[in-house]
SEKE-107812 format. One record per residue (C-alpha): x, y, z negated. Coordinates in nm, 4 decimals. Example, Ala and Ser with C-alpha at 12.3 -4.5 7.8 and 13.67 -1.06 7.14 Angstrom:
BEGIN
R          X          Y          Z
R     1.2300    -0.4500    -0.7800
R     1.3670    -0.1060    -0.7140
END
This chain:
BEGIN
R          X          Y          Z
R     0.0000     0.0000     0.0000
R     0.1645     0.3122     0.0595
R     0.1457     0.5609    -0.2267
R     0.1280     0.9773    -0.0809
R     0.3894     1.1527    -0.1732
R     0.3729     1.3628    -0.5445
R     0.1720     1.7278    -0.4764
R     0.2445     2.0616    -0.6640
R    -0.0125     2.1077    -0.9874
R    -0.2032     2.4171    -0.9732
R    -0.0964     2.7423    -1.1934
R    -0.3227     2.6717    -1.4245
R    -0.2406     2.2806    -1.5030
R     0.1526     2.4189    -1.5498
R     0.0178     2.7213    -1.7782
R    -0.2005     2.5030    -1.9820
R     0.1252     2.2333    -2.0248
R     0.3645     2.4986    -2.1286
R     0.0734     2.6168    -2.3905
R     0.0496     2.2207    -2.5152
R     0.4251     2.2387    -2.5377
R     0.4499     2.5360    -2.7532
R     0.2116     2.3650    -2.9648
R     0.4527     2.1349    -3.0891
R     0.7229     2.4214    -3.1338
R     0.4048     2.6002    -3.3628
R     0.3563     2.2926    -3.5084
R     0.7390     2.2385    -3.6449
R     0.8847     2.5623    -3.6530
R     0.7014     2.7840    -3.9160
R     0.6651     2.4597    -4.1444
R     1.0736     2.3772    -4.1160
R     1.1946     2.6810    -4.1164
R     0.9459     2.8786    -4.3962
R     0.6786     2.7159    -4.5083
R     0.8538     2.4134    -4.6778
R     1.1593     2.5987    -4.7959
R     0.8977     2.7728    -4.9800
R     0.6538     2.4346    -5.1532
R     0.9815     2.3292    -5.2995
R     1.0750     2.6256    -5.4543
R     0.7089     2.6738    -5.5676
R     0.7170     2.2871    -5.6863
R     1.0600     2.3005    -5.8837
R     1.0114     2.6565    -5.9672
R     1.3531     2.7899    -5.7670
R     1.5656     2.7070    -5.4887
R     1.6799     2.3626    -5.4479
R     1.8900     2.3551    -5.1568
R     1.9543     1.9483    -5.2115
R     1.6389     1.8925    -5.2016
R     1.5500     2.0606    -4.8495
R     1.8581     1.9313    -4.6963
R     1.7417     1.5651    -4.8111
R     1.3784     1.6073    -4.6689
R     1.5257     1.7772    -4.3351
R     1.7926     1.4940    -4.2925
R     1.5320     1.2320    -4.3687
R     1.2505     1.4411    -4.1051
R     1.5401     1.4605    -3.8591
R     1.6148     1.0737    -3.8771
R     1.2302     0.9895    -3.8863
R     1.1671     1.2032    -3.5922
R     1.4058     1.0268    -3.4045
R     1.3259     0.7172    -3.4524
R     0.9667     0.7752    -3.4319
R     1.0334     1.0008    -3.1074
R     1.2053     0.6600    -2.9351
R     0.9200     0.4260    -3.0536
R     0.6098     0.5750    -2.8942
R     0.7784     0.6836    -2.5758
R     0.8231     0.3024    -2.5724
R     0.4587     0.2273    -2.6730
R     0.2995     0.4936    -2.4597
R     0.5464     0.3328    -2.1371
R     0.3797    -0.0006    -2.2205
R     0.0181     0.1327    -2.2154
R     0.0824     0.2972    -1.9551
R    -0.1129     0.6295    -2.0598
R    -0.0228     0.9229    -2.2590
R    -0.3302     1.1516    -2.3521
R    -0.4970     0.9041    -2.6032
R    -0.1425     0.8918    -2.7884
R    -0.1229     1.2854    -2.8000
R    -0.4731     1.3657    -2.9280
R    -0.4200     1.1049    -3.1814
R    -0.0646     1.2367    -3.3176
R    -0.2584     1.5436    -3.2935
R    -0.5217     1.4654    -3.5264
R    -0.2702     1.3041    -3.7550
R     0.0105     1.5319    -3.7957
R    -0.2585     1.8374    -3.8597
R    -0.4342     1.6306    -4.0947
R    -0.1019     1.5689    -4.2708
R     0.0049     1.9481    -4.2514
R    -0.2940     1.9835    -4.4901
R    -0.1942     1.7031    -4.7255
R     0.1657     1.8358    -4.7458
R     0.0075     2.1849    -4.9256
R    -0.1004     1.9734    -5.1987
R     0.2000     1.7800    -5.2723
R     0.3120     1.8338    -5.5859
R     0.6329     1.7281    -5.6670
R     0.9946     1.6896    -5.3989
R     0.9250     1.3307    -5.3910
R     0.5913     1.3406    -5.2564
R     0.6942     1.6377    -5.0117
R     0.9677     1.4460    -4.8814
R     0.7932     1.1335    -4.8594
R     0.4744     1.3302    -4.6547
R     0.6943     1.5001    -4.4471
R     0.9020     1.1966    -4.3273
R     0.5454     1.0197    -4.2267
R     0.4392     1.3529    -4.0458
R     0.7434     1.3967    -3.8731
R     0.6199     1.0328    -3.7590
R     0.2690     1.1359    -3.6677
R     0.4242     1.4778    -3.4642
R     0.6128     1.2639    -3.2747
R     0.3422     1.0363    -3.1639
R     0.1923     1.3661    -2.9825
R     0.5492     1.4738    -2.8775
R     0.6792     1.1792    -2.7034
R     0.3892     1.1246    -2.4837
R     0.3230     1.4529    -2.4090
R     0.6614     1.5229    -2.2508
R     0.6823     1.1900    -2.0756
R     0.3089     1.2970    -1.9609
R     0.4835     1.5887    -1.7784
R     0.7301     1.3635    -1.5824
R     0.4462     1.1539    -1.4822
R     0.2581     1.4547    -1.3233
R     0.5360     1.7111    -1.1997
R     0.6667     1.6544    -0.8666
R     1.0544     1.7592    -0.8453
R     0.9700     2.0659    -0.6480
R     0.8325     2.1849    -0.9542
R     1.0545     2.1269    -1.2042
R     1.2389     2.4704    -1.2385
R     0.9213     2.6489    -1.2987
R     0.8407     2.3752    -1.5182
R     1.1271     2.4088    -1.7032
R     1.0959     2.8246    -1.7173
R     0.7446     2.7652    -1.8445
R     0.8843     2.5200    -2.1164
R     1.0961     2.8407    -2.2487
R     0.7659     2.9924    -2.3815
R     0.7900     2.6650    -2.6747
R     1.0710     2.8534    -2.8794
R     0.9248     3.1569    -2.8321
R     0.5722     3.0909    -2.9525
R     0.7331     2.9103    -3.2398
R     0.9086     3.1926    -3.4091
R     0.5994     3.4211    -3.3769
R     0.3919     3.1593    -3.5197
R     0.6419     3.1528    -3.8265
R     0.6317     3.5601    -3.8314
R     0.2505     3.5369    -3.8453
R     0.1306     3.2730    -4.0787
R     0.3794     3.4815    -4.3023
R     0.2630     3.8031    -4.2324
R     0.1833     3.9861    -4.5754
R    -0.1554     3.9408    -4.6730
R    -0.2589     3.8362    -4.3408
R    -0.3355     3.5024    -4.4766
R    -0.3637     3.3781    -4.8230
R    -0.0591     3.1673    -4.8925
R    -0.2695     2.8339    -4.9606
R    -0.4530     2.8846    -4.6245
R    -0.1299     2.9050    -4.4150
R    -0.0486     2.5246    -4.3572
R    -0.4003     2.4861    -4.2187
R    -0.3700     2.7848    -3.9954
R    -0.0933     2.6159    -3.8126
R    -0.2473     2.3645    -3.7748
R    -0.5271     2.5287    -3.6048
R    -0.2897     2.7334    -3.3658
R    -0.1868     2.3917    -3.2863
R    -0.5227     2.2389    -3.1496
R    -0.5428     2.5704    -2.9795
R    -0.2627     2.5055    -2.8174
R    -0.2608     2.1319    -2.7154
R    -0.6122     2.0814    -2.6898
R    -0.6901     2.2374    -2.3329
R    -0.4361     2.0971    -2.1554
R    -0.5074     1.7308    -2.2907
R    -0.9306     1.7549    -2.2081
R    -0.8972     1.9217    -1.8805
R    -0.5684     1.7071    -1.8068
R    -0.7665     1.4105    -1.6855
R    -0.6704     1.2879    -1.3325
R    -0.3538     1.4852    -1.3131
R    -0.1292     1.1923    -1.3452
R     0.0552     1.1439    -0.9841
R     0.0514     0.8270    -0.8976
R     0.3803     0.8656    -0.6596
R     0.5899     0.9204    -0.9674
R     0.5018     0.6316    -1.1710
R     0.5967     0.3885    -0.9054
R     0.8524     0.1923    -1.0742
R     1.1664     0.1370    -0.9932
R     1.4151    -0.1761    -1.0099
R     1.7632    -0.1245    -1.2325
R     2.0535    -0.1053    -1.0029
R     2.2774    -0.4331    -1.0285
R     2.5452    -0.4156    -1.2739
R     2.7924    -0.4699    -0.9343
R     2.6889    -0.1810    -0.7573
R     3.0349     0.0261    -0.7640
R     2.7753     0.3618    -0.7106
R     2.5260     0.3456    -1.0134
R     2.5164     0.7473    -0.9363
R     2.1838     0.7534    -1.1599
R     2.3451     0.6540    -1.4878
R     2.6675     0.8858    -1.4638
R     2.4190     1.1565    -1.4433
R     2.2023     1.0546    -1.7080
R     2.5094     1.0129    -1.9201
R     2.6600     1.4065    -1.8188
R     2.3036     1.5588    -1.8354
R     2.2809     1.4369    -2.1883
R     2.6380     1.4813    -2.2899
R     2.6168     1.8163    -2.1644
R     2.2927     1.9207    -2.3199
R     2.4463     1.7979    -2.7024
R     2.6976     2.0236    -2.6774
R     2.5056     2.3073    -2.5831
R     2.2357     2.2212    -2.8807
R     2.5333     2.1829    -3.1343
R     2.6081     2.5325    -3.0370
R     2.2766     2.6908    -3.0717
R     2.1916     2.4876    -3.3988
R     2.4692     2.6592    -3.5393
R     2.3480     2.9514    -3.4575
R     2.0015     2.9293    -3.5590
R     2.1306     2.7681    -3.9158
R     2.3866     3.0888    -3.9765
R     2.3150     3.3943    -3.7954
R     2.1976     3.5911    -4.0709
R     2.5316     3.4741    -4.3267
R     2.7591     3.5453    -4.0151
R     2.5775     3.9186    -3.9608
R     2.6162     3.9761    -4.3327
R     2.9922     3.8374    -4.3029
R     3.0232     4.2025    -4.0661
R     2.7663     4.3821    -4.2432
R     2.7260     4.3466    -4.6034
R     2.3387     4.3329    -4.6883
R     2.2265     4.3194    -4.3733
R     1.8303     4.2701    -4.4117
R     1.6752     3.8706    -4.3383
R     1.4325     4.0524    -4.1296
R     1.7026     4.2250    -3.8760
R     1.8098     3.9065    -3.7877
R     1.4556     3.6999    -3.7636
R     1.3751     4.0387    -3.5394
R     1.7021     3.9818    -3.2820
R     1.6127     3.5989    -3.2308
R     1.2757     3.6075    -3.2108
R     1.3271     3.9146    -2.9363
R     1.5633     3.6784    -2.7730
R     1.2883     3.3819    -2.7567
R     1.0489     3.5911    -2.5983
R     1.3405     3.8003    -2.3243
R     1.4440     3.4256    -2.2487
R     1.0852     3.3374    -2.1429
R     1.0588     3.5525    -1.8403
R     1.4233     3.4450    -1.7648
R     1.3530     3.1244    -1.7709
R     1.0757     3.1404    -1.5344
R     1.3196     3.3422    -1.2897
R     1.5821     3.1314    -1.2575
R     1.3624     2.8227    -1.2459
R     1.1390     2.9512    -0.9659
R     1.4930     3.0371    -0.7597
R     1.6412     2.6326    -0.8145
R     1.2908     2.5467    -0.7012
R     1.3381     2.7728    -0.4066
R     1.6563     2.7210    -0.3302
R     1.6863     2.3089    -0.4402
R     1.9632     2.3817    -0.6600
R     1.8479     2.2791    -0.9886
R     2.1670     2.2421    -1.1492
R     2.3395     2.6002    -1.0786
R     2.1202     2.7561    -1.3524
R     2.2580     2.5097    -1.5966
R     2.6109     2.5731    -1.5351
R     2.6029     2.9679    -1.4892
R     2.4059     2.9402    -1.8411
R     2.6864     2.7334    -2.0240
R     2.9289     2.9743    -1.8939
R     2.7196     3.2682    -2.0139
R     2.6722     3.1130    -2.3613
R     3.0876     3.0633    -2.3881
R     3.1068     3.4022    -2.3073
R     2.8651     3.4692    -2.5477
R     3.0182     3.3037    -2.7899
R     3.4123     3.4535    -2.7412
R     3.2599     3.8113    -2.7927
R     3.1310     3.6843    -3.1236
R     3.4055     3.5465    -3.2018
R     3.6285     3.8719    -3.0860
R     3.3540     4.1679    -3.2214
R     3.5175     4.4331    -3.3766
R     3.1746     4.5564    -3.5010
R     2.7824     4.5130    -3.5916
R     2.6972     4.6202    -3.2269
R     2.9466     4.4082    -3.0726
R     2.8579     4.0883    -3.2345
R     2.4975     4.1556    -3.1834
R     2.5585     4.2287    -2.8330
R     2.7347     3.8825    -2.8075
R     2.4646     3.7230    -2.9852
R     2.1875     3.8565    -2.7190
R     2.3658     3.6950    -2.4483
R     2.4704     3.3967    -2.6296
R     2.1433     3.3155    -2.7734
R     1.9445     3.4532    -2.4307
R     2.1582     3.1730    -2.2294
R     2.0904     2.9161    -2.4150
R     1.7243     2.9720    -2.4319
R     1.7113     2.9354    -2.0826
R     1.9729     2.6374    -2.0606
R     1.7740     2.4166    -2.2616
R     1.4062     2.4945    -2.1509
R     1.5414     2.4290    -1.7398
R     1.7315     2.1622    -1.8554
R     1.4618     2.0119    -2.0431
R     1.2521     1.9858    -1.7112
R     1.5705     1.8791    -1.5006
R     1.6225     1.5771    -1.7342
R     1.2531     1.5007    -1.5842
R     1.4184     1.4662    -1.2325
R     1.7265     1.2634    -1.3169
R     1.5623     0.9587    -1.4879
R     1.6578     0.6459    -1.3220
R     1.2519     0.4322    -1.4108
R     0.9274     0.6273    -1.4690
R     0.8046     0.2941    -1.6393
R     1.0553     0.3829    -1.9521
R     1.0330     0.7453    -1.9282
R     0.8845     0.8485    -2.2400
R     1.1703     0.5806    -2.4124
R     1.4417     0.7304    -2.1957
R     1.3370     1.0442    -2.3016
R     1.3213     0.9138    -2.6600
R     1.7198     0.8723    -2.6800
R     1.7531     1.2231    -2.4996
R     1.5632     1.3531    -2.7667
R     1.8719     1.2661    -2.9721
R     2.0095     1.5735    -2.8813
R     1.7829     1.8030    -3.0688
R     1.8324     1.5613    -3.3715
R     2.1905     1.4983    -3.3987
R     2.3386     1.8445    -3.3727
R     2.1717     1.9106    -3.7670
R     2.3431     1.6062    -3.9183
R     2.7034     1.7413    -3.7234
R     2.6515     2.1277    -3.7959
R     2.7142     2.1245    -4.1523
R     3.0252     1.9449    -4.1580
R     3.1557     2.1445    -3.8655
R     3.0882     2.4665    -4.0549
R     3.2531     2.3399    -4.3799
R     3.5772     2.2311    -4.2453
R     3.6078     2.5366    -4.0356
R     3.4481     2.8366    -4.1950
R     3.6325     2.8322    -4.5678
R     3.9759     2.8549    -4.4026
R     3.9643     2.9946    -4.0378
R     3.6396     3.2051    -4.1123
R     3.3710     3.2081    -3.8218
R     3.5913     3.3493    -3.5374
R     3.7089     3.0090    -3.5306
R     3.3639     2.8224    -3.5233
R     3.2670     3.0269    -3.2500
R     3.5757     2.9872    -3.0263
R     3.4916     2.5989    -3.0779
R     3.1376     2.6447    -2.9864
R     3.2663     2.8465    -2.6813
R     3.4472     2.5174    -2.5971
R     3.1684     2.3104    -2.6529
R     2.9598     2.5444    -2.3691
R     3.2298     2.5551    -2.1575
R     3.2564     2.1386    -2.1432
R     2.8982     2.1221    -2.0595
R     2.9289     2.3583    -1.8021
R     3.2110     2.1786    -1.6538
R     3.0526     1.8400    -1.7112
R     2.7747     1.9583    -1.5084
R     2.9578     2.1625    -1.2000
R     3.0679     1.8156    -1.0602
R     2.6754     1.7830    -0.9438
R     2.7394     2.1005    -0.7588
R     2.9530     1.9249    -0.4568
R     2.6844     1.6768    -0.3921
END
């Protein structure tokens, strides 16, 4: 039978995915970064920074694992939507039971099992877009995905906004920004699934001397880690590094610069993915943004002053915004079987995961004796190897 070839989705199929997207950044980001720093100190009555490193270590390796097993399960039944709405359903029901926890051990214990439940809707829902994308539309795709970062560090600003919401009602408005979010795209969804891209596809034998496919798995993920070791650093010590220049600089001047870079990047994004579309060169953006981000990262790393770090920071930050939302969609293109996508995409997903177990240690055996010039010139390194990992695509 022969299967017509994949068709571009309409605007508003690719505006309603990038808005069921963000709803997983909305549902992670203001709980991760605010909201649960905050229940322990309410629960043990101060700061307890063992305790949130054990429950985001424990998250991190639950999400992981969790990530892996239902892109396997939702390969098998071969559909996605029933697997997001449920995770959906689950994970905001569980947002709710984490504000009544009471002590660490139950908050540790309910966020380990909801990091399970968010990625039951995670998983499938990116594997959902491979199956529906066509290639032709992956830069946009991926310029669209830019708007997930973005949404998520607004979300956190407003479900902390002074007396916007009472402070017992904020866990369930997240989790009503994230049905918002997910909702339409899953309902009105139905039917988009191409059938040219699920076709699957035999393994190449372990003789073939080309195997191109898995070499460029293997750089594309290599070369997204070191990129998101690079910007988890960043995001974990922006505001201790600002205050390292500027003693007493304010929490809220540096949530201000990278939520402004989240929402420059998202126009960006959409830019330089609509030109690889264009143009079929979907890996220059990737390589001119690692370059930017070293660069980025040596002016940090060289600022004489406030306005020169910052100034390195917006470009730093601003390339890497857009190197991980295209690359995110360009991963979608590379994979070598659509029937194990979402589990491919499962050990990919390693690379959001891994960077916050290496961070730490990088920063302590650097930063005490070197200061952060060094950690910077190391991340510049880092961005530089990715970009040179992916440039060998370019002569193809």
């Amino acid at each position: 039978m022969n299967i017509p070839p994949p068709q571009r989705q309409p605007g508003w199929f690719l505006a309603l995915f990038a808005l069921a997207a963000a709803g997983g950044a909305v549902a992670y980001v203001p709980l991760l970064t605010v909201l649960l720093p905050q229940a322990i100190a309410d629960t043990q009555g101060s700061e307890d920074v063992a305790a949130l490193a054990r429950v985001t270590f424990l998250g991190a390796a639950m999400a992981s694992l969790a990530n892996f097993a239902f892109g396997i399960l939702s390969d098998r039944s071969r559909t996605r939507r029933p697997w997001i709405i449920a995770g959906l359903v689950l994970s905001n029901a569980l947002l709710l039971v984490i504000g009544e926890a009471r002590s660490v051990g139950a908050i540790v214990l309910l966020v380990m099992v909801w990091q399970v439940a968010l990625n039951m809707m995670l998983s499938p829902l990116m594997a959902w877009a491979g199956d529906c994308f066509p290639d032709e539309q992956k830069g946009v795709l991926g310029g669209a995905l830019s708007l997930s970062p973005a949404l998520g560090a607004l979300a956190g600003s407003l479900v902390t906004w002074a007396g916007l919401v009472a402070s017992e009602a904020r866990l369930g408005l997240v989790a009503v920004l994230v049905s918002v979010l997910v909702l339409p795209a899953v309902m009105l969804g139905k039917g988009r699934v191409q059938p040219a891209l699920m076709t699957p596809a035999k393994p190449l034998p372990a003789a073939d001397p080309e195997r191109p496919r898995e070499r460029v798995v293997l750089r594309m993920w290599a070369a997204r880690l070191l990129v998101q070791v690079a910007e988890g650093g960043m995001f974990a010590f922006l505001l201790y590094w600002l205050r390292s220049l500027a003693p007493g600089y304010p929490e809220n001047g540096a949530a201000n610069i990278f939520s402004a870079v989240l929402v420059c990047a998202v126009p960006v994004s959409l830019l330089a993915g609509r030109w690889s579309d264009r143009q079929r060169r979907p890996i220059l953006p990737l390589v001119v943004t690692a370059l930017l981000c070293a660069c980025g990262m040596l002016v940090m790393a060289g600022a004489p002053s406030l306005p020169w770090a910052i100034a390195g920071y917006v470009l730093f930050g601003l390339a890497a915004a857009v190197f991980l939302a295209l690359h995110a969609s360009q991963t979608l293109r590379v994979l070598p079987q659509p029937q194990h996508r979402g589990r491919d995409l499962g050990v990919f997903n390693l690379t959001n995961t891994v960077p916050g177990m290496v961070m730490p240690w990088l920063t302590v055996l650097l930063v005490p004796q070197f200061g952060y010039g060094a950690l910077f010139v190391l991340f510049a390194g880092l961005s530089l190897a990715s970009a040179v990992l992916l440039a060998g695509f370019l002569r193809r």
